[in-house]
N, C-alpha and C positions, 0 to 999 in steps of 0.2 A: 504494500500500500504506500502510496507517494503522497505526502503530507505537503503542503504549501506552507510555505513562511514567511511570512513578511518581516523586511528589512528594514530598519529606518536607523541609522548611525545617527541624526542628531547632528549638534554641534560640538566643536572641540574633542574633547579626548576622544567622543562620541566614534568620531572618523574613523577612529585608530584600534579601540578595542572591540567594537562592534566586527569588522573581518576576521579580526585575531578569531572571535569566537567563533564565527564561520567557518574558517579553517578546520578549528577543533572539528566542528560538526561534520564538515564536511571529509574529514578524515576518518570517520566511524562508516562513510556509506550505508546509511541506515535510508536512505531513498527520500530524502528532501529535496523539495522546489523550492530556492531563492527567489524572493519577488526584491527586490528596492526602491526604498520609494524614500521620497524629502520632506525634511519637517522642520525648525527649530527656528533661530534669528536668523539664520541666512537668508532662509528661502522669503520668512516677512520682508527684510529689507528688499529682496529683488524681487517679491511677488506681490508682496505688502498682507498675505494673510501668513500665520505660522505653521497652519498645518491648512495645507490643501484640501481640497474634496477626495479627491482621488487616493489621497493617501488613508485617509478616514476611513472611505471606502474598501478600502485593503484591508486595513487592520480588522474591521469589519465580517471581513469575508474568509478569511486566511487562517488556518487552522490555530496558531499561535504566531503570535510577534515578537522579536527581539528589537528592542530599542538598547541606545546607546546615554543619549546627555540634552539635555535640552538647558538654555541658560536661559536669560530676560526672560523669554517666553515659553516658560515650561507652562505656567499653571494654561495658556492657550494649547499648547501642543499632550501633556503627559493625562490629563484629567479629561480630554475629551477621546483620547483614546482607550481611556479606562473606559470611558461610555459606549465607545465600538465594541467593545470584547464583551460585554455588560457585569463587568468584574462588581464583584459582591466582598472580598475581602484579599488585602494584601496580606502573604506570609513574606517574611523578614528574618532570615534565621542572622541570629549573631554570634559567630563562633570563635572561639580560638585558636590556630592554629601551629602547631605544633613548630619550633625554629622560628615563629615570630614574637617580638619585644611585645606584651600584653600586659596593663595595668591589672589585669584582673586574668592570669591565663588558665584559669578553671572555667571559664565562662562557654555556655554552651545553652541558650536558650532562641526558642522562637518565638516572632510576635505573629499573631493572627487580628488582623486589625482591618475593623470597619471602612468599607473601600467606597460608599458612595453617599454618605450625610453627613451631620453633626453640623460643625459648622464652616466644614466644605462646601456645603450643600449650593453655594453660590447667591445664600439673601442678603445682600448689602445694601442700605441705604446711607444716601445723606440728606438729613431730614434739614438741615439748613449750614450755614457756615462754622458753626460752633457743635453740633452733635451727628455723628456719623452710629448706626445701629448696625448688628450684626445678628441675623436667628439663626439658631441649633434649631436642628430639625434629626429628631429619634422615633422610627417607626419601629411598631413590632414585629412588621413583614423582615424586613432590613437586617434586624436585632436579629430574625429565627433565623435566615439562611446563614449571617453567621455564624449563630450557634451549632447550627446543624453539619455544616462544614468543619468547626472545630473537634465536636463530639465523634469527628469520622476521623478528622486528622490522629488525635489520639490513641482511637483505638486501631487506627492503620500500622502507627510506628511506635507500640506498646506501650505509652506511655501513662500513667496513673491517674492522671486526669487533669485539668488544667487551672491554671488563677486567671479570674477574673478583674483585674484592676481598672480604678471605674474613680468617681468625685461625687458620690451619690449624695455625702454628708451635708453640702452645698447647693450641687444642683439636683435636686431632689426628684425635681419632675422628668428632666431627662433623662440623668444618669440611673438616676432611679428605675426608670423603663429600661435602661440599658442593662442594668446588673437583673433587675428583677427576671426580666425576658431570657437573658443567658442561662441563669440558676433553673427556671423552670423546664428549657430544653434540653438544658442536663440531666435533670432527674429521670424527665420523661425517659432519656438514651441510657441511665444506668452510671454516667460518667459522673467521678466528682468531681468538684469544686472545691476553691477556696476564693475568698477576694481578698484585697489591699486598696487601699486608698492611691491613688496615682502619684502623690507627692511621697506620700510614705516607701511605695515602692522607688522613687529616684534615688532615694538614703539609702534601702534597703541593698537595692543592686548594684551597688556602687562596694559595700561595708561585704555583703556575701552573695555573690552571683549563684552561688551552689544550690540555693532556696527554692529556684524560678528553673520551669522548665518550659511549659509551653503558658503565654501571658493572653488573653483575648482581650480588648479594649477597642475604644472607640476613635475614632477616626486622627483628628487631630491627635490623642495623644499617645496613638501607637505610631504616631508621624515623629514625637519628641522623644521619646520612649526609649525606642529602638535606633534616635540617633545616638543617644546617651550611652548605649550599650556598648554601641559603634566606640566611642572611644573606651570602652574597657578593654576592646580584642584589636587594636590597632590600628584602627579610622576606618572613615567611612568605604574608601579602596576596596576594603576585604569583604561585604556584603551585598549579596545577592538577595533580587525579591521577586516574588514574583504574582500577577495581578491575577488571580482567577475569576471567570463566570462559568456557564452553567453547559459552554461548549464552547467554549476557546479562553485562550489566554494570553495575558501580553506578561514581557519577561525582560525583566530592566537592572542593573546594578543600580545601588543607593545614590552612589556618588554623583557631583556635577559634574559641568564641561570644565576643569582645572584649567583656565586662560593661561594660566601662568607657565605651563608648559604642553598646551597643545600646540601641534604639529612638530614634537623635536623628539614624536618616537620614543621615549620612555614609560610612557602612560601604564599603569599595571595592568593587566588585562582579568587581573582572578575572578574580580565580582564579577563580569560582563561572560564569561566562561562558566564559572557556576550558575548563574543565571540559566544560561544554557542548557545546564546537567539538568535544575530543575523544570523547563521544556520538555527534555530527553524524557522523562519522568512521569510529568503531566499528560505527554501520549503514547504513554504503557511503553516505553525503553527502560524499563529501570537495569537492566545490568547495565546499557550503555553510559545511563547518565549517574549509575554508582561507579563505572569506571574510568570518567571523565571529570569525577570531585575528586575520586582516590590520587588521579592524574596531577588533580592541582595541587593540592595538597602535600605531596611529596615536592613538587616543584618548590611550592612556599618553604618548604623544611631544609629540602637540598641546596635548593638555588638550580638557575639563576636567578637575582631577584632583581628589579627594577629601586632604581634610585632614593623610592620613596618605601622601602623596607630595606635601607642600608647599602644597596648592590650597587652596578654600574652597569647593570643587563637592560638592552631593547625592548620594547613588547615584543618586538618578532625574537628576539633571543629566547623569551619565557614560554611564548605560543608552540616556538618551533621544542624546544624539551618538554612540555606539556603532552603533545603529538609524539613526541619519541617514547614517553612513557607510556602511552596508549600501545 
């Protein structure tokens, strides 16, 4: 079976890691169609919109998408593609990896986080010169399919069941719906629970990462969350996420477009390559895309590593031993 993919590198590093993971992939011969398509500040400045129709349409259509970096114009480009695939919740694993420098190198959790409300949800007003409003918007429908997704993720990859981290103490009405709705679809699955307060867990996971294994939360603050985490296991470089809906998927690393050194070929390529793995995964290749982390992972450990984990290695130096280890 030949699987379509769509391609969109983005801006900056975008250019440079998005192939590299190509490569990968394409070195497995697992029977992908590349499609590539444009999106980010470029294309606005010479097109004047961020993301085309046509690329929309892609993303759309295409069994899963690899994206790369989107910069200025992410929330135009990253958030209306999330609406192509009609993803329901971002996972976010934040990992340690073995030979790299980690504040915290026990760290090994994933965030499952609300991928289409809160106060993403796009209500912004300016009610006049002096007061600008913003609405949270928490459904139950929204709340179940992530629940429901959670309680599967779980029980797929053994794990004992998940935290819940929420601000219910405060926002009572929303987050309240949000923990209540999670706790409910839990029981109903059999799965437990636990929650924490979202500030509480920022202390907690900083002080003992070993506590938390799979975290479910709401929009925005699996968005701050898990960048936080990111600096426990050695920036944002080293994670991969990926956007699920209900038949396709978009598959993005964390990190930005790094102005500061796109185009000079050092760009790490690992989060944009695991990214990858997890694609390989989401369309039932799991020895490929367990043999494609194992890949990385030894590369992070052995080397070669890219500048920004110490080294003096290309992205094509790390892609091309990544491939060799394959």
């Amino acid at each position: 079976m030949t699987h379509e993919i769509a391609v969109i590198p983005g801006d900056g590093i975008g250019q440079e890691v998005t192939p590299a993971a190509v490569d990968v992939l394409e070195s497995l011969e697992v029977g992908f169609e590349f499609v590539e398509a444009a999106a980010g500040d470029a294309v606005e400045e010479a097109t004047g919109e961020a993301l085309p129709q046509e690329t929309y349409d892609l993303a759309a259509s295409a069994d899963a998408t690899l994206f790369g970096a989107a910069g200025d114009s992410a929330a135009d480009v990253i958030l209306p593609l999330r609406t192509a695939v009609d993803s329901f919740v971002n996972v976010r694993p934040a990992k340690a990896y073995p030979g790299i420098e980690a504040v915290r190198p026990e760290t090994d959790l994933v965030f499952l986080r609300e991928n289409t409300e809160g106060v993403y949800a796009g209500h912004e007003d300016r009610l006049n010169e002096n007061v600008s409003t913003l609405t949270r918007v928490v459904t139950d429908s929204a709340t179940e399919r992530l629940a429901e997704f959670a309680c599967d993720y779980v029980s797929r990859n053994d794990h004992d069941g998940f935290t819940i981290a929420h601000k219910a103490n405060v926002m009572r009405e929303t987050d309240g719906r949000f923990r209540d709705t999670v706790k409910s679809v839990a029981e109903d699955n059999g799965v437990e629970t636990e929650e924490v307060l979202m500030d509480a867990f920022a202390t907690h996971v900083c002080l003992d990462p070993e506590q938390f294994d799979v975290v479910v939360c709401p929009n925005l603050a699996g968005d701050v969350l898990s960048d936080l985490a990111a600096g426990l296991v050695g920036g944002l470089g080293l994670l991969p996420s990926a956007n699920i809906g209900p038949d396709r998927g978009l598959f993005e690393p964390v990190h930005g477009t790094a102005p500061d050194i796109a185009g000079e070929g050092v760009a790490n390529p690992a989060a944009t390559v695991i990214s990858a793995a997890m694609m390989l995964e989401y369309l039932g290749y799991d020895d490929q895309g367990a043999a494609v982390t194992e890949a990385v992972e030894s590369t992070l450990a052995e080397g070669p590593r890219t500048p920004d984990l110490g080294g003096d290695a290309s992205t094509e130096d790390v892609t091309e031993a990544i491939i060799d280890r394959l």
